[in-house]
FITORMAR-152845 format. One record per residue: x, y, z of N, C-alpha, C in turn. Coordinates in steps of 0.1 Angstrom, whole numbers, padded with zeros to 4 digits, always signed. Example, Ala and Ser with C-alpha at 12.3 -4.5 7.8 and 13.67 -1.06 7.14 Angstrom:
BEGIN
+0132-0057+0078+0123-0045+0078+0132-0033+0078
+0128-0022+0071+0137-0011+0071+0129+0000+0079
END
This chain:
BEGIN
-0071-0732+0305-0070-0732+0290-0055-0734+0286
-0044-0727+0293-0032-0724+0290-0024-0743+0292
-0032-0745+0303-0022-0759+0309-0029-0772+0297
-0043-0767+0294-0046-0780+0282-0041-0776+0270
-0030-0766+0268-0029-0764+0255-0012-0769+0252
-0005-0764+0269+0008-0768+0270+0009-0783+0263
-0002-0790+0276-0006-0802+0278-0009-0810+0264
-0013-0810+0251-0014-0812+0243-0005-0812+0234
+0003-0801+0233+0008-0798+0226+0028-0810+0229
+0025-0808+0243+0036-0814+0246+0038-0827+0242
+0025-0834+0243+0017-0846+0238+0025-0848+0224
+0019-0840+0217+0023-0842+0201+0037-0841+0198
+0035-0833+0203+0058-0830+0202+0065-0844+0204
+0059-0849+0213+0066-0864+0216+0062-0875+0211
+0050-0874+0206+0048-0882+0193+0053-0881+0181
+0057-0867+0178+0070-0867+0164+0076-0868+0167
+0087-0873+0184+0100-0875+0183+0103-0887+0185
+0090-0898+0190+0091-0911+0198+0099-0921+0187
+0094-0915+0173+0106-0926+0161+0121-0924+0161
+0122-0915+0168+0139-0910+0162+0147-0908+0177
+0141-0916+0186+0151-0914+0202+0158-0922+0200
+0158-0937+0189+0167-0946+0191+0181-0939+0185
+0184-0926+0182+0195-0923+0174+0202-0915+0184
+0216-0921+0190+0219-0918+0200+0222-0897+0199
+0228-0894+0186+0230-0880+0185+0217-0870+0183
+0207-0874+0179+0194-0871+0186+0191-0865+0199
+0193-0876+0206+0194-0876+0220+0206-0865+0228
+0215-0872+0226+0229-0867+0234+0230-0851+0226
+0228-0848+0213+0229-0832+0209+0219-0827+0219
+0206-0830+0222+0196-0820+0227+0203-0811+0236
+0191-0801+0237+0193-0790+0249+0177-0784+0251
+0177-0781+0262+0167-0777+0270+0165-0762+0277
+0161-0755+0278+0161-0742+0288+0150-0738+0290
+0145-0732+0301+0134-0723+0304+0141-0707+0310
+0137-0698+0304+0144-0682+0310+0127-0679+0316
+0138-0674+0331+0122-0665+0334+0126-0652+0334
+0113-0647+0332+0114-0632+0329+0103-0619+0330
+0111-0614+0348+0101-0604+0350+0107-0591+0349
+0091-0583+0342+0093-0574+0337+0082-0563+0339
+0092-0548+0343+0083-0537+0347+0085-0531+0342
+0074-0520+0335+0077-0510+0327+0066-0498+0328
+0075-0486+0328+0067-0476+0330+0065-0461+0320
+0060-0458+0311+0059-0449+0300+0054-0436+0305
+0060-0425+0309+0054-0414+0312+0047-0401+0303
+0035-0402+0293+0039-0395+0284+0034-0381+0287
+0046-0368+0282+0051-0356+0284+0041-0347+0276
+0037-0347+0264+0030-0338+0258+0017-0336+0263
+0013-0322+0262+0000-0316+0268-0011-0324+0265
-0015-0329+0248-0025-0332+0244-0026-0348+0243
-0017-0356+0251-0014-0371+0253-0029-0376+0255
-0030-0387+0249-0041-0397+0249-0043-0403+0263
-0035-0403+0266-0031-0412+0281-0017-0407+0286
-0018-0403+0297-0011-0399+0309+0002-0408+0307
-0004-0425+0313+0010-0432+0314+0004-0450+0311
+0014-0455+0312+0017-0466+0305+0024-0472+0318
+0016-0481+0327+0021-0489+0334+0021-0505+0338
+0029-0511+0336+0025-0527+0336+0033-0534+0339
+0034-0546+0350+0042-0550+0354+0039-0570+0350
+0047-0574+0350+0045-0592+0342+0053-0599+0344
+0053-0616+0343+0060-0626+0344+0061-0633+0332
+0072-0635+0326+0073-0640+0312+0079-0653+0319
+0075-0664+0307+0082-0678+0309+0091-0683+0295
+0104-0688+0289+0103-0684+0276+0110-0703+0281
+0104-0711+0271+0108-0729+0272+0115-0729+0256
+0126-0732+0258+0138-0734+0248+0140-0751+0246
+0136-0759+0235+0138-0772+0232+0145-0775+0218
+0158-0776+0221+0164-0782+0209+0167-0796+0206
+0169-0803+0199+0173-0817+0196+0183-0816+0184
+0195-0827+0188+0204-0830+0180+0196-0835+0167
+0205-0843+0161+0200-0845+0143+0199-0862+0145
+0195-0872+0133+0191-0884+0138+0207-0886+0129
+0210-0897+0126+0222-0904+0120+0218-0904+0108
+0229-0904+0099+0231-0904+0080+0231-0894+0077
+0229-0898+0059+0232-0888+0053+0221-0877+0054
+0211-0878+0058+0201-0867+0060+0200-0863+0078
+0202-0859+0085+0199-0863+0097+0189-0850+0099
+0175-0857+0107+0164-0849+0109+0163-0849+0123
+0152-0836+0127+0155-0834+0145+0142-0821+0145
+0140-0818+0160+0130-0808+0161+0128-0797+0172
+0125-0787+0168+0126-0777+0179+0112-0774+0186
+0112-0768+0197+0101-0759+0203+0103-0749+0212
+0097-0741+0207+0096-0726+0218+0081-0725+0225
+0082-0724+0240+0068-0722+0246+0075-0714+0252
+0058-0702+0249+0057-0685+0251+0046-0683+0266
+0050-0682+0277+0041-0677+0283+0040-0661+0291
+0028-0656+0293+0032-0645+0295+0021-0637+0311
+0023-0632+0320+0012-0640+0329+0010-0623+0339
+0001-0614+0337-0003-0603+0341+0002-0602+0357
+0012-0591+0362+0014-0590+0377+0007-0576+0381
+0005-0568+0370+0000-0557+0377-0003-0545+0363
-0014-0546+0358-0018-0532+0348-0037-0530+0346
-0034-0522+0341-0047-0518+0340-0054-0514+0332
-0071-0512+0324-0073-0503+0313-0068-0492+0316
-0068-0478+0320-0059-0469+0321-0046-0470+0319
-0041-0479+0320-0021-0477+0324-0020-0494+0312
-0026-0493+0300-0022-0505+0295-0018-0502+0277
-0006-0508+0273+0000-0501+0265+0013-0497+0264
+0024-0511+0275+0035-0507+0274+0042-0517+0262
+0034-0526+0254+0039-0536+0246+0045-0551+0257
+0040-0550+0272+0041-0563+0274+0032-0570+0281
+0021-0564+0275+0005-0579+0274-0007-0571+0264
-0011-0581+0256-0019-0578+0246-0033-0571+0258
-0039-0561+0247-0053-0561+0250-0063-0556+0239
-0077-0562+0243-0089-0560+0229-0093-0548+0229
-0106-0548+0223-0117-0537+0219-0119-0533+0234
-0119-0540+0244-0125-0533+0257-0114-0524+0265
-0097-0528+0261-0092-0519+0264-0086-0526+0275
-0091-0537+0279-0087-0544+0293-0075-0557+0291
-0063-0554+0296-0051-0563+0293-0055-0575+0299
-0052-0587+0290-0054-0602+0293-0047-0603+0309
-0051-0616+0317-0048-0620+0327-0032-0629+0324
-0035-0638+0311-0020-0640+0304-0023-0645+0292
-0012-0649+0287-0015-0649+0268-0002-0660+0266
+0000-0671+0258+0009-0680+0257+0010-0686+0238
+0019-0691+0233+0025-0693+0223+0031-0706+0222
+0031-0714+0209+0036-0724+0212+0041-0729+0196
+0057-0727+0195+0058-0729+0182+0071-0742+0181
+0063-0746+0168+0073-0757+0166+0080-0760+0153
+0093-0761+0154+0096-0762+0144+0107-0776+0137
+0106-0781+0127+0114-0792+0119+0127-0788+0114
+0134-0795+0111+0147-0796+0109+0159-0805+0102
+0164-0803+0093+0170-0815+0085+0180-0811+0081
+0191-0815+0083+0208-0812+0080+0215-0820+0077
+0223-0817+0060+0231-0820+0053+0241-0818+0053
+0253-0823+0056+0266-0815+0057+0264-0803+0068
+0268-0791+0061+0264-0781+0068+0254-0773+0064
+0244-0777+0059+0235-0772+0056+0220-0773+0060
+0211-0766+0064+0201-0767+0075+0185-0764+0070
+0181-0770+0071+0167-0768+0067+0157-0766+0076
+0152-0757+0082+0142-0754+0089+0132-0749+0085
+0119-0754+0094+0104-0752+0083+0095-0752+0099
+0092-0739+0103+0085-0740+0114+0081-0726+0117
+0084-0727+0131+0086-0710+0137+0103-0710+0139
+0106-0691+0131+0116-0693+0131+0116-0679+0141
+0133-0681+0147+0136-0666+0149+0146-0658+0141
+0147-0653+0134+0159-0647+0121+0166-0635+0127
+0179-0634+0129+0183-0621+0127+0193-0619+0117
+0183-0615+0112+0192-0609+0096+0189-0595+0091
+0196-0588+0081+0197-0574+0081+0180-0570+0077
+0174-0577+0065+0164-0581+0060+0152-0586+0070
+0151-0593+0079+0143-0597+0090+0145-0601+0099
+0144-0596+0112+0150-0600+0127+0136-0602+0133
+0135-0606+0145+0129-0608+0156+0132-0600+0170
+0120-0599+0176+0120-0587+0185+0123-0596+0195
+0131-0585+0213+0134-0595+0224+0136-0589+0233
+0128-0574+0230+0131-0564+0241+0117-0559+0252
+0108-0571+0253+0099-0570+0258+0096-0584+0268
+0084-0592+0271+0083-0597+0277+0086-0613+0273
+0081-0612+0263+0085-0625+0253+0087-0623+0233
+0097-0631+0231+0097-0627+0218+0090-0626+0209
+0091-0621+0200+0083-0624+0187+0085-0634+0181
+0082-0642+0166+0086-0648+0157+0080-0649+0146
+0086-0658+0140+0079-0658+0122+0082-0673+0123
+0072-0674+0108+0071-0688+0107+0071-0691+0091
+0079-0701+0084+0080-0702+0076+0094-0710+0074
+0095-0709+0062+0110-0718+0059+0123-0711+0058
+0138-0717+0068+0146-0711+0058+0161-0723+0060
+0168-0721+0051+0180-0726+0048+0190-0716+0048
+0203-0722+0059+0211-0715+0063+0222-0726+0061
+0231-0721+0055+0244-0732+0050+0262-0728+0051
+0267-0732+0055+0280-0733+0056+0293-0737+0053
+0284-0748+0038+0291-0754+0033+0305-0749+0027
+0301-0738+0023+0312-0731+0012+0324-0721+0027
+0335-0724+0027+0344-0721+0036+0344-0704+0039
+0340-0701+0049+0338-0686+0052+0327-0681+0049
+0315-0688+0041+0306-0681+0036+0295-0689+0043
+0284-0678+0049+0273-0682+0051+0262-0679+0047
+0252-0690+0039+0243-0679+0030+0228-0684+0036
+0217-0675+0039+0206-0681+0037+0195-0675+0031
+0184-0686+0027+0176-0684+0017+0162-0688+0027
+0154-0682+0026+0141-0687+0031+0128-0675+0028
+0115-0679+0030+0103-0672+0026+0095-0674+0042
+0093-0661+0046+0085-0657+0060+0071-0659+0059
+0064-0661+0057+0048-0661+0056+0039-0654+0072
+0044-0657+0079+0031-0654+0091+0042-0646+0098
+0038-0638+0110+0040-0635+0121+0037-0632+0135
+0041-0633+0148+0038-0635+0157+0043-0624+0166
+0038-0611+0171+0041-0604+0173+0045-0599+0187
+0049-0591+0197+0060-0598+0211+0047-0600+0218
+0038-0591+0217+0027-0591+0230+0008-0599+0221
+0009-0605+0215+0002-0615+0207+0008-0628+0211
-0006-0637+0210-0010-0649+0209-0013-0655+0191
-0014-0646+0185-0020-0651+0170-0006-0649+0163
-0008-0657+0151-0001-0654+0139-0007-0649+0126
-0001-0636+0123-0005-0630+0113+0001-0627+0097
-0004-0620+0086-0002-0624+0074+0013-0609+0083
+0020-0610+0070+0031-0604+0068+0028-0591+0063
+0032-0577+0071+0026-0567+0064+0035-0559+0069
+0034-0547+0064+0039-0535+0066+0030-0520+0067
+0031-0518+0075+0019-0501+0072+0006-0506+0073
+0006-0513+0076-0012-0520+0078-0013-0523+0068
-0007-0525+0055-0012-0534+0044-0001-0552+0045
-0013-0558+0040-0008-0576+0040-0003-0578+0034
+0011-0589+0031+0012-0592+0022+0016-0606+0025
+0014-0618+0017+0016-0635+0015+0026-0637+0020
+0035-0632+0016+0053-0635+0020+0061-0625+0018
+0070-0631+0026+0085-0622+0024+0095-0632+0017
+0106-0632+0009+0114-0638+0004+0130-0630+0005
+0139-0641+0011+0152-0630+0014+0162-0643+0007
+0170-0634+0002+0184-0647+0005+0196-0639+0000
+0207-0641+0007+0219-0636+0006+0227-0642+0017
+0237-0635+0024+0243-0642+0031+0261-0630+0034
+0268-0638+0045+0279-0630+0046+0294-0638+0047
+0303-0631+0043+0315-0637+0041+0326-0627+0045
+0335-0635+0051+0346-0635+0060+0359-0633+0049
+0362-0620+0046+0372-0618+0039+0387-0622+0041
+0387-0620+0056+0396-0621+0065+0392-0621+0075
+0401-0626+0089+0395-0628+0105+0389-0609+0108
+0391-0602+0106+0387-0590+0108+0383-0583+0096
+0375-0588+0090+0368-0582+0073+0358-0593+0070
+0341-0587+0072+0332-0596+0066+0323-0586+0059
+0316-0592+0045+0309-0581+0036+0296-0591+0036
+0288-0584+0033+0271-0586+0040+0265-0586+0025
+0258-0596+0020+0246-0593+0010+0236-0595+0008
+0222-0586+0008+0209-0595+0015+0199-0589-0001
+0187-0598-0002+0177-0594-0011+0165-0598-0005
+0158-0593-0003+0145-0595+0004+0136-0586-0004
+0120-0597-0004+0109-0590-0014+0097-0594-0006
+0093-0583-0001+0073-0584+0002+0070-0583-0006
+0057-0594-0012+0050-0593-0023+0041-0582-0021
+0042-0578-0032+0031-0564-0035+0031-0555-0028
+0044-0553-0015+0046-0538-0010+0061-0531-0017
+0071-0541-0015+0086-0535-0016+0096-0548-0018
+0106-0540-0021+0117-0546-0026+0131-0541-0021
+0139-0553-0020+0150-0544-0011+0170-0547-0014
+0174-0544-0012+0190-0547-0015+0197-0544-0001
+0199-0550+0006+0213-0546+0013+0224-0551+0014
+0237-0538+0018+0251-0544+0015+0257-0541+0029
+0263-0548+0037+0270-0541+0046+0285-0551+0047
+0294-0539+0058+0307-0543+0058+0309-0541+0073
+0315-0553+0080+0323-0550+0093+0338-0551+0095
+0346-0543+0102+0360-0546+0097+0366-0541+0114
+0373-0549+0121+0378-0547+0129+0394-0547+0127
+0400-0538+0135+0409-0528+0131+0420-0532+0148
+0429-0541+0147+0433-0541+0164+0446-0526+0161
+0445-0520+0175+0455-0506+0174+0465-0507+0180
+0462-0516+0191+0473-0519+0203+0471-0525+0213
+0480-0528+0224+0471-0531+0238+0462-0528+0241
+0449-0538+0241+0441-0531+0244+0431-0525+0238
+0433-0522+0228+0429-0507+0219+0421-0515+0202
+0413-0510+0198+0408-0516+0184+0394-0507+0182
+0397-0506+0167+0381-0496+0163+0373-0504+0156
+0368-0507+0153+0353-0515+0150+0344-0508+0137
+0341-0511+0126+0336-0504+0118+0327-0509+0113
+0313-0501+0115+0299-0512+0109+0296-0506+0102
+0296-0510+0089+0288-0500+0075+0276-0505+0070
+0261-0501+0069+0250-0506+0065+0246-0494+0054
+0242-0504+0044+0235-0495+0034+0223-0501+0030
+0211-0498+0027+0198-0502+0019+0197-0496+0006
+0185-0500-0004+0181-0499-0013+0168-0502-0015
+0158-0494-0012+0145-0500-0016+0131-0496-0022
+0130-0501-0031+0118-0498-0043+0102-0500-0035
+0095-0498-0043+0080-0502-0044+0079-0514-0051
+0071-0523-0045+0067-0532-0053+0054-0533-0057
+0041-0536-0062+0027-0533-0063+0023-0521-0061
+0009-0520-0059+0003-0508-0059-0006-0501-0052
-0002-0506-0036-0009-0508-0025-0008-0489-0023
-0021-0488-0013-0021-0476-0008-0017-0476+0005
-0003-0469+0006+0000-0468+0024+0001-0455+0030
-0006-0447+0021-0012-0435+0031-0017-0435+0044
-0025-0444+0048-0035-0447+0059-0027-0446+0073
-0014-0450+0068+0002-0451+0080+0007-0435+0081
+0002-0423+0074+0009-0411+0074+0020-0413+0068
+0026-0421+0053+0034-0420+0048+0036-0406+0038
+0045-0403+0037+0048-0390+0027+0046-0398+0014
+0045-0387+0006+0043-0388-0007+0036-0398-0011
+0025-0399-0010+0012-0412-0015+0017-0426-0010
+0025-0421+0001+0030-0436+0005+0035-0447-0003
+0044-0437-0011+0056-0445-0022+0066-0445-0013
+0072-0461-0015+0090-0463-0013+0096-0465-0024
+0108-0455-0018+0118-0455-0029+0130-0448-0020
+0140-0454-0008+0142-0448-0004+0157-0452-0005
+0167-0445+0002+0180-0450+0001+0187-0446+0017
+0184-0462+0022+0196-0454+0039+0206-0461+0043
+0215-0453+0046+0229-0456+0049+0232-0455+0065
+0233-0463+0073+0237-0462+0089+0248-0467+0087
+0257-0462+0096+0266-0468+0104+0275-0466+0117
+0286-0472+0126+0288-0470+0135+0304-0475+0139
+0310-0464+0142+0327-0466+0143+0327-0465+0159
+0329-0480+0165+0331-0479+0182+0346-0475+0183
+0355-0474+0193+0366-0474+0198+0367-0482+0209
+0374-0498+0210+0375-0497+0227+0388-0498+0231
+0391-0492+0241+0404-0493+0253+0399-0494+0265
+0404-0510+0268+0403-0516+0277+0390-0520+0283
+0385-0511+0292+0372-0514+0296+0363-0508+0291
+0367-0494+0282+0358-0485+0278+0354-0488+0263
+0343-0484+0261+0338-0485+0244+0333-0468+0240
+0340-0462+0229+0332-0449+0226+0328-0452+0208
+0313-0450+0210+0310-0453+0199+0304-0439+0191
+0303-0435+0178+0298-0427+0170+0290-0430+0159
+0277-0432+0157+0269-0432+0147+0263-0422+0136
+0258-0428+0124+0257-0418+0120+0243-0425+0108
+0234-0417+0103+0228-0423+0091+0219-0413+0080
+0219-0416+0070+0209-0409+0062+0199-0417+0055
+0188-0411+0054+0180-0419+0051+0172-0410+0037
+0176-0410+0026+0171-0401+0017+0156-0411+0003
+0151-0403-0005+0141-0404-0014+0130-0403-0007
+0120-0410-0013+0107-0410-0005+0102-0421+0000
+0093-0421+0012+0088-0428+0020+0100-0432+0032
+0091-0437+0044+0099-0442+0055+0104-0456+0047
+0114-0457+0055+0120-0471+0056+0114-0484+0062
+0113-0492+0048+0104-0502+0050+0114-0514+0058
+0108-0525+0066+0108-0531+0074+0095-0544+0079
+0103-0554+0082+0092-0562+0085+0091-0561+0100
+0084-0568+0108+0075-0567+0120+0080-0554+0132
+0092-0554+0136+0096-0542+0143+0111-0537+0146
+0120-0544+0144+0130-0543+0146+0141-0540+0131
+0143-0523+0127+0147-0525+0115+0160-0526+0117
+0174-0534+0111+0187-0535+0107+0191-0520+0109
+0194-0513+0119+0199-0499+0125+0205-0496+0139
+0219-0489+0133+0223-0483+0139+0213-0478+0153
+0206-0470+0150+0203-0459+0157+0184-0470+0160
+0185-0481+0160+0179-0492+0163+0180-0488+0182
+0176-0478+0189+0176-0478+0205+0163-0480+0214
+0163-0475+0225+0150-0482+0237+0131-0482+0231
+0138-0470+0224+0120-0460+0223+0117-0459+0204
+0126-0451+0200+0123-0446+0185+0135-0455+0175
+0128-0457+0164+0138-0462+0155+0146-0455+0143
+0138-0441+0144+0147-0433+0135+0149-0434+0122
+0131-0443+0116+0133-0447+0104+0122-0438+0095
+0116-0428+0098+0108-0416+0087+0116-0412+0078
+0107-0409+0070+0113-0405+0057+0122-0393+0059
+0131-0393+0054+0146-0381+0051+0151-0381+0063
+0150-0389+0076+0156-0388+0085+0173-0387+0083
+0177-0373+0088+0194-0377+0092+0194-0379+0106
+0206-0388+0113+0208-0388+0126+0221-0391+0129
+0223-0390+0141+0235-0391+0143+0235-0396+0160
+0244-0402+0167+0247-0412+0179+0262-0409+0182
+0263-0409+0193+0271-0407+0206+0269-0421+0219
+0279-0427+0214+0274-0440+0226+0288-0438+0239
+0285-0445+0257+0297-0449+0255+0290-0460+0265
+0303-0471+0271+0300-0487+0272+0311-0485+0284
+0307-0489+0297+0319-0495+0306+0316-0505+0313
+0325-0515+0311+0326-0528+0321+0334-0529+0332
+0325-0527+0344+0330-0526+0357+0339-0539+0364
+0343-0546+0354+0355-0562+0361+0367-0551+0355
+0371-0541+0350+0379-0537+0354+0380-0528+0368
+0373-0522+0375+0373-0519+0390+0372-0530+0400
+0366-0542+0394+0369-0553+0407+0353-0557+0406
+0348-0554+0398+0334-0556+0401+0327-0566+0383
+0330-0577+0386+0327-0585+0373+0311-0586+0372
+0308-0586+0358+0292-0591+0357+0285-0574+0356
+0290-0559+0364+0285-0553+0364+0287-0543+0355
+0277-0536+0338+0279-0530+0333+0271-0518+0335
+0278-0501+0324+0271-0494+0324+0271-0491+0305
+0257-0486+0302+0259-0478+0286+0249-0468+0287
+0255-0460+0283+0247-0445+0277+0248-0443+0266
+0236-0432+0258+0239-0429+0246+0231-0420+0243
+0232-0407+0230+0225-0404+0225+0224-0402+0216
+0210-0401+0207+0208-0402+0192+0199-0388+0187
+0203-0375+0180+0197-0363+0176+0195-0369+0160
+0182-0369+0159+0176-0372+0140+0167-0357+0140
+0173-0348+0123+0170-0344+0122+0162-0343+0106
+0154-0330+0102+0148-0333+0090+0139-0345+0082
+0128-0349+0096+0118-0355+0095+0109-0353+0088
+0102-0361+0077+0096-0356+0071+0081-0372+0073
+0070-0362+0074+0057-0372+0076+0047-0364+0069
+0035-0369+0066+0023-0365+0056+0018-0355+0065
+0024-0346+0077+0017-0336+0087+0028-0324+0086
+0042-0332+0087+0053-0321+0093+0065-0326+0084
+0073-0312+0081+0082-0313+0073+0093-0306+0082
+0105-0315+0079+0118-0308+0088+0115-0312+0100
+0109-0322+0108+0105-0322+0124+0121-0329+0129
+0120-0328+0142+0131-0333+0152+0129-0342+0158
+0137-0353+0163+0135-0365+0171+0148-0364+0179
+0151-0365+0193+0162-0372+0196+0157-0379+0212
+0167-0388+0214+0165-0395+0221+0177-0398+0231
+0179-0401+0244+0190-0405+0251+0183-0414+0265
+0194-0428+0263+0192-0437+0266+0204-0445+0283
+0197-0452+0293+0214-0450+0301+0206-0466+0303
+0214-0474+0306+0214-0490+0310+0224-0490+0322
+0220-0499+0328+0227-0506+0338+0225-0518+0344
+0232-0525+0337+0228-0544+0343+0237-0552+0350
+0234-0560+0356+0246-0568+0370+0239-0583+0367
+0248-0591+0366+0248-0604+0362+0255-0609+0381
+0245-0616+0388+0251-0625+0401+0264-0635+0391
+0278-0634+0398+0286-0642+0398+0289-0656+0406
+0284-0651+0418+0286-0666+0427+0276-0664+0435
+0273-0682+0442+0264-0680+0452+0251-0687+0445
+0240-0683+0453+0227-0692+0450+0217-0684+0439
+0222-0668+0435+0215-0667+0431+0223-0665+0416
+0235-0672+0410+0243-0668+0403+0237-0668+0388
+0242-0663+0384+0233-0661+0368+0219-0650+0370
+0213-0647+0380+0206-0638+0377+0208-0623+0375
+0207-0622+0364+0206-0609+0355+0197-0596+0362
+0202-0590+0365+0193-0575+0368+0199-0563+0359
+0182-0559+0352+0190-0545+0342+0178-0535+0344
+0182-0521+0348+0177-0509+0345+0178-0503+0336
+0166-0496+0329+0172-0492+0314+0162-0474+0320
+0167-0467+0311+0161-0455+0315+0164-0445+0304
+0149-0444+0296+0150-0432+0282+0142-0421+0282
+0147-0408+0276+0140-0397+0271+0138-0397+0256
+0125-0397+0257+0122-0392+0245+0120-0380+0235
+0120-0371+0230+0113-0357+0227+0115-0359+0210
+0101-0350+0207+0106-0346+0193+0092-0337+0191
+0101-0324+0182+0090-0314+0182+0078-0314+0166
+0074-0307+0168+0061-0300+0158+0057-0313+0155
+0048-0318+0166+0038-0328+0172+0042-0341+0163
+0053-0349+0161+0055-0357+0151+0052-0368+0159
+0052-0371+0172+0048-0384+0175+0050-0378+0196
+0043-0385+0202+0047-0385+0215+0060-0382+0225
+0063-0376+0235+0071-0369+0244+0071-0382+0257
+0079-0387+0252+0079-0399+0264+0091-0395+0273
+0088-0401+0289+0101-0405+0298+0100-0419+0301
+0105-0433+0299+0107-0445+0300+0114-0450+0313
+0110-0458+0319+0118-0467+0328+0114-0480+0330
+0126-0489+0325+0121-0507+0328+0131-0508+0336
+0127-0518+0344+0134-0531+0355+0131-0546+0348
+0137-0552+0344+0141-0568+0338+0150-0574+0349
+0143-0578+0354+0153-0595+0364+0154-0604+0352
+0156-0611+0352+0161-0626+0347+0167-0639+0349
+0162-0648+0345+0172-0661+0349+0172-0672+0338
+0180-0682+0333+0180-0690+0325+0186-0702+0330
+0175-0713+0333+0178-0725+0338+0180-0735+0328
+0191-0742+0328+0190-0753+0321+0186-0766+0320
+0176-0772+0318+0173-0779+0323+0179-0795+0316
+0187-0797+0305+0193-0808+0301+0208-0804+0290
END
């Protein structure tokens, strides 16, 4: 089923591009990749009254990267594709539920599950038009990439660069595609739908070390949003420079949906106000980072598909319930200063306190997180990526699960044009 679908689809792709090979920058821009990507993961969960014990599943991801240059003139058009494959090595109904292979009503994880998005393209000066499947990361809506294959969204957006230092874009999300899904679905939050999302703002470069952030993003008939952020790098000396990420939100209710059903506080009204942010230090090989955020009014922090614009954005929890404060301790070392290139280490931890949910008031969350990844530098197997990631989870007066985490990610990215 998966090979007549590639098989088709590949078909058609090359039937929208068979008019426009004669344009040599067409051609000569393209690019090509396939990443493979195997992926083990193991969820141990810790609380007495756990649903399930553990969470184990092991997989082969395929991710096919197709770009094309633009055709000649004043409009120059061009086309993208991403094929998603995802292909069961090892899980089970008991041990299924790590987020990397879908499963149904029977509880039994697919054998594999595949994706195939395509997207159009048309650029003016510097300015870009895309109308397909997109991947966005922006403060307002990102895309997820910490699993076996990505997510996406699909819709229109325009991203431009005309104006010197400033980059703005404008686009409306309608569907989404979720990391461990084959379907595309309506845009929702909390289990309620909504038609679209609409964002546009953009960031500008004050100076080589000073950029200010401005986003507006609207779910119909859930929420409404403002963000402002500031990055400003600070050099101190040989070596030496602090780094300063300032994120703030603003966000209302829009319509008059009921999202109680999610355990939101207060009748599942937003109206909330959160501020993250994070002052790194690095010297030399080391990075020490300090986060910090508040998250005050009512309701959790709204968000589209899973990845919210956060600081304290780490392996397991997102640290986005209502009245959450938290705070982060990072630190970063790159081992090509000992003689050893390609090989890093990061640790971190994140304590959020004064959780508030429609069960428990004042609850605790914290989390600590350690990585370790080695990039091959020479040799036959160069470019393959190996990373261990390894998290604790806890948080008390039963606000959500007592996890211990461990993934292994190999990787490789072939190019193929």
């Amino acid at each position: 089923m998966h090979l007549r679908l590639r098989t088709a689809a590949t078909a058609g792709l090359c039937s929208v591009l068979a008019p426009l090979t004669a344009h040599a920058d067409f051609i000569q821009d393209s690019k090509a990749s396939l990443e493979l990507r195997n992926f083990y993961m193991n969820r141990d969960f810790r609380q007495t009254n756990a649903p399930q014990n553990m969470a184990d599943e092991w997989a082969q991801g395929f991710i096919l990267r197709m770009e094309s240059g633009y055709t000649e003139g004043l409009v120059g058009f061009g086309a993208d594709a991403l094929g998603e494959l995802g292909v069961k090595l090892d899980s089970s109904r008991d041990h299924r539920g790590t987020g990397l292979l879908p499963y149904g009503a029977s509880q039994e994880p697919v054998d594999s599950y595949s994706e195939l998005g395509l997207t159009a393209k048309a650029r003016v000066s510097k300015t870009v038009l895309k109308v397909g499947t997109l991947l966005p990361q922006l403060p307002v809506a990102a895309y997820n990439d910490v699993r076996l294959l990505p997510s996406t969204y699909t819709g229109g957006l325009v991203t431009s660069q005309d104006i010197e230092h400033l980059t703005l874009n404008v686009g409306r999300l309608t569907r989404q595609n979720l990391r461990d899904s084959s379907s595309n679905d309506d845009m929702s939050y909390s289990g309620v739908n909504s038609n679209h999302l609409d964002l546009a703002g953009g960031t500008y470069a004050i100076s080589p070390q000073l950029a200010a952030t401005y986003y507006y993003a609207r779910m119909q008939d859930i929420y409404r949003q403002q963000f402002v952020g500031l990055v400003h790098d600070l050099p101190l000396g040989e070596g030496l420079g602090l780094r300063s990420d300032l994120r703030y939100f603003d966000t209302r209710e829009q319509g008059d949906h009921d999202l109680r059903s999610a355990s939101r506080v207060d009748g599942g009204k937003i109206d909330n106000r959160f501020f993250n942010g994070m002052l790194t230090l690095s010297a030399g090989a080391h990075k020490f980072g300090l986060g910090y955020q508040n998250l005050s009014g009512d309701g959790d922090f709204a968000y589209p598909g899973l990845d919210p614009y956060s600081v304290n954005l780490v392996t397991v929890n997102v640290f986005t319930k209502a009245q959450t404060d938290a705070w982060q301790a990072r630190y970063d070392y790159n081992f090509a200063a000992l003689g050893i290139p390609g090989l890093t280490f990061m640790t971190r931890y994140v304590d959020g306190n004064h959780v508030h949910t429609a069960t428990v008031t004042n609850g605790r969350e914290w989390e600590r997180d350690t990585d370790l990844a080695y990039t091959v530098q020479s040799g036959p197997l160069k470019n393959v990526n190996v990373r261990l990631r390894n998290a604790t989870f806890r948080s008390s007066n039963g606000l959500t699960s007592d996890i211990d985490e461990t993934r292994v990610i190999i990787g490789y990215t072939l190019a193929l044009w």
